[in-house]
C-alpha positions as CSV (number, residue, x, y, z in Angstrom):
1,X,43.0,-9.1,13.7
2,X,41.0,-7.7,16.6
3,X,39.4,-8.8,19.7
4,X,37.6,-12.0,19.2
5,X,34.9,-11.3,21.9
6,X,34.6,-7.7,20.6
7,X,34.1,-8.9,17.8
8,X,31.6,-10.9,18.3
9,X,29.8,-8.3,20.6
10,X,29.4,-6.2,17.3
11,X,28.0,-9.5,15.6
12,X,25.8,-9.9,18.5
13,X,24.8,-6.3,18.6
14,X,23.8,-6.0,14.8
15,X,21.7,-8.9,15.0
16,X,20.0,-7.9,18.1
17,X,19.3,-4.5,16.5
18,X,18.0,-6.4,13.4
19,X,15.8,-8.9,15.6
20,X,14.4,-6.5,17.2
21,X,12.1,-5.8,13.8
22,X,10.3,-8.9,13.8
23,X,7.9,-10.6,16.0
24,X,10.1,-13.5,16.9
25,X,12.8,-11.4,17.8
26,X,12.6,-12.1,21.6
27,X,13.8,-15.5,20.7
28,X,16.6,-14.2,18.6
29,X,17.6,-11.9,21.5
30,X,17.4,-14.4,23.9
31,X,19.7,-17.3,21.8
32,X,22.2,-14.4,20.9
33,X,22.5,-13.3,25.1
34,X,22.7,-16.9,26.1
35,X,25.4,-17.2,23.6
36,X,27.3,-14.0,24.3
37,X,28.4,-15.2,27.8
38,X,29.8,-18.4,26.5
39,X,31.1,-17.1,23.9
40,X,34.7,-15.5,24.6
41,X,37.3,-18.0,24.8
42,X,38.0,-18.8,28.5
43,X,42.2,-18.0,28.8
44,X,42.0,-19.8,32.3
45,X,40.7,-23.4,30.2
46,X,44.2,-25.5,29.4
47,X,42.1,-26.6,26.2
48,X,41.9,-24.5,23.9
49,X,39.8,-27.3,21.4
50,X,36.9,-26.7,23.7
51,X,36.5,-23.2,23.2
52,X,36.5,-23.5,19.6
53,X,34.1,-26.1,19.9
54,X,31.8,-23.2,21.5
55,X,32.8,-20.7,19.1
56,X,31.9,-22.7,16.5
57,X,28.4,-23.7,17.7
58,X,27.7,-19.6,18.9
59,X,28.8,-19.6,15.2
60,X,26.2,-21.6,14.0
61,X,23.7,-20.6,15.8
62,X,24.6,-16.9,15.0
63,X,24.2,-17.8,11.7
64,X,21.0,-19.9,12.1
65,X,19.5,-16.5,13.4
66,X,21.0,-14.4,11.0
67,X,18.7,-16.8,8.3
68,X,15.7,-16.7,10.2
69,X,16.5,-12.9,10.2
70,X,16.7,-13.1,6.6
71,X,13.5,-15.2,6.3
72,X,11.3,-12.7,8.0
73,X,12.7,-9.7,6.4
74,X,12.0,-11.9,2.8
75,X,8.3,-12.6,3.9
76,X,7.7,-9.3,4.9
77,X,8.8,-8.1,2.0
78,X,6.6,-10.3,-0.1
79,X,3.8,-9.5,1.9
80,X,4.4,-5.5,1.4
81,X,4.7,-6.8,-2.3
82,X,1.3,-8.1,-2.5
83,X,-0.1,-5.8,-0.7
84,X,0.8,-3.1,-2.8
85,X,0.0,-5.3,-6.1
86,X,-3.6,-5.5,-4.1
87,X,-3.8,-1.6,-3.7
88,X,-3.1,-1.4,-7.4
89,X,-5.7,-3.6,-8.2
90,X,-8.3,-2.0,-6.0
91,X,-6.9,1.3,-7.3
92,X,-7.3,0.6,-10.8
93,X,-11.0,-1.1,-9.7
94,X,-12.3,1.9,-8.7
95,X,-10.6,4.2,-11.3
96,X,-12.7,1.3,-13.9
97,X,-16.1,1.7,-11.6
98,X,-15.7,5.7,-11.8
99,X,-15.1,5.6,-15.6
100,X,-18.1,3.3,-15.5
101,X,-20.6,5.6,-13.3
102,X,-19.5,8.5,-15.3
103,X,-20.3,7.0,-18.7
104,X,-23.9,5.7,-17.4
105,X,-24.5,9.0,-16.1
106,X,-23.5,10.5,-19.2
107,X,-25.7,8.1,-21.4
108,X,-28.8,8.9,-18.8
109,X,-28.4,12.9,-19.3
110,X,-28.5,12.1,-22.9
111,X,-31.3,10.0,-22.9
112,X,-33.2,12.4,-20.3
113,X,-32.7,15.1,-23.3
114,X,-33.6,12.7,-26.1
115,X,-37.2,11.7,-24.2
116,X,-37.7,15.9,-23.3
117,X,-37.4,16.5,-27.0
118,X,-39.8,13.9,-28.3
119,X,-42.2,14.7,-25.2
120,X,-41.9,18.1,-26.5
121,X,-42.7,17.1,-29.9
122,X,-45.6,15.1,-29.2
123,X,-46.7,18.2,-27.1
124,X,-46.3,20.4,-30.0
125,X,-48.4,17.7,-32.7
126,X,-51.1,17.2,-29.9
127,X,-51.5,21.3,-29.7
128,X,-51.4,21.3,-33.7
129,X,-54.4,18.6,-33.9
130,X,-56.0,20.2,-31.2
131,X,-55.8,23.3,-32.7
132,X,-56.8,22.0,-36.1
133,X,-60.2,19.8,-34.5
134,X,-60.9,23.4,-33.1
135,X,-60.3,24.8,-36.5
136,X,-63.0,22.2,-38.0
137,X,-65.1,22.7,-34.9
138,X,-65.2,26.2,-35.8
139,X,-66.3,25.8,-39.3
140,X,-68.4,23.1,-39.2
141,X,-70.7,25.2,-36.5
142,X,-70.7,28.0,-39.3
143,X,-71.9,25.6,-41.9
144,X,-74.7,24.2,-39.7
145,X,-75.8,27.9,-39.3
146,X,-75.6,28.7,-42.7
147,X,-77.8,25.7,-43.9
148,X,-80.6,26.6,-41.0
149,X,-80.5,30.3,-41.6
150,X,-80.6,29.2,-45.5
151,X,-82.7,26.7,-45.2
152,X,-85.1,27.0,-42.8
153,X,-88.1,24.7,-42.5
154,X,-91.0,27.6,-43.7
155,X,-88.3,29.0,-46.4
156,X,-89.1,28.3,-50.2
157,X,-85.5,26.6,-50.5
158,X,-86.4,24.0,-47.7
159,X,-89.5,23.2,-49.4
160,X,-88.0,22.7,-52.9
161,X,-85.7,20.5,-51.1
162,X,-87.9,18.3,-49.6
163,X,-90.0,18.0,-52.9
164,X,-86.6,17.1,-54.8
165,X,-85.9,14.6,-51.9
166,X,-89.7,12.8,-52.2
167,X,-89.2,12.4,-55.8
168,X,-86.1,11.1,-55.2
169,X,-87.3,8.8,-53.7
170,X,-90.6,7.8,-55.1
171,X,-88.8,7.5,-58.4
């Protein structure tokens, strides 16, 4: 096996690259320096118990920040997820609101064409009665001067006619 504090420099160096991610990763740094001092075994100490004692709580504690390590890079990850489940919804929103505005305008166009053709219609039977009331006009102007040219008030038909009439009516 290798060198234990070499080993442990590589622990402490992944987890300080990792820490350095997250917003709490000051902390992290900090726990994992104050630990890297302490922890290579000190060959000088005549007990060797103590220094695993050390070892074991750097351990610990290495391990307590590799989980809180863990823990951020979960919640971020869940927070990405929802986020991006959000920008799907919103997506699919304004895909549904587009759809939407396009069908409306669509139905106005239609009914924009459906109120020119009866407004031309109407236009069209208003010209036809018009035309017709001109039509009668026309006629009924030529009858009026048929019956005075034909029946004016000296003319022998005018007087028959008014003789007819006051029988007519004396009877």
């Amino acid at each position: 096996m290798g060198d234990p504090s070499l080993e442990q420099n590589q622990t402490v160096a992944s987890l300080l690259d990792k820490g350095k991610k997250f917003a709490n990763a000051e902390q992290v740094k900090k726990i994992l320096l104050l630990n890297a001092g302490k922890g290579a075994p000190d060959r000088a100490a005549p007990d060797h118990f103590a220094g695993a004692e050390k070892m074991a709580s750097l351990l610990d504690r290495v391990r307590g920040a590799a989980s809180y390590i863990r823990d951020v890079e979960d919640r971020a990850q869940e927070q990405e997820f929802r986020t991006q489940e959000l920008l799907d919804q919103v997506r699919a929103d304004m895909l549904a609101a587009r759809a939407q505005v396009q069908a409306a305008e669509q139905r106005t166009r239609e009914i924009q064409i459906q109120a020119n053709t009866l407004i031309k219609a109407a236009e069209d039977r208003a010209q036809a009665a018009e035309d017709r009331a001109a039509a009668a006009e026309s006629w009924l102007q030529r009858i009026a001067e048929a019956i005075e040219s034909e029946f004016a008030p000296g003319s022998d038909e005018a007087v028959a006619i008014r003789s007819s009439i006051g029988r007519a009516a004396v009877a």
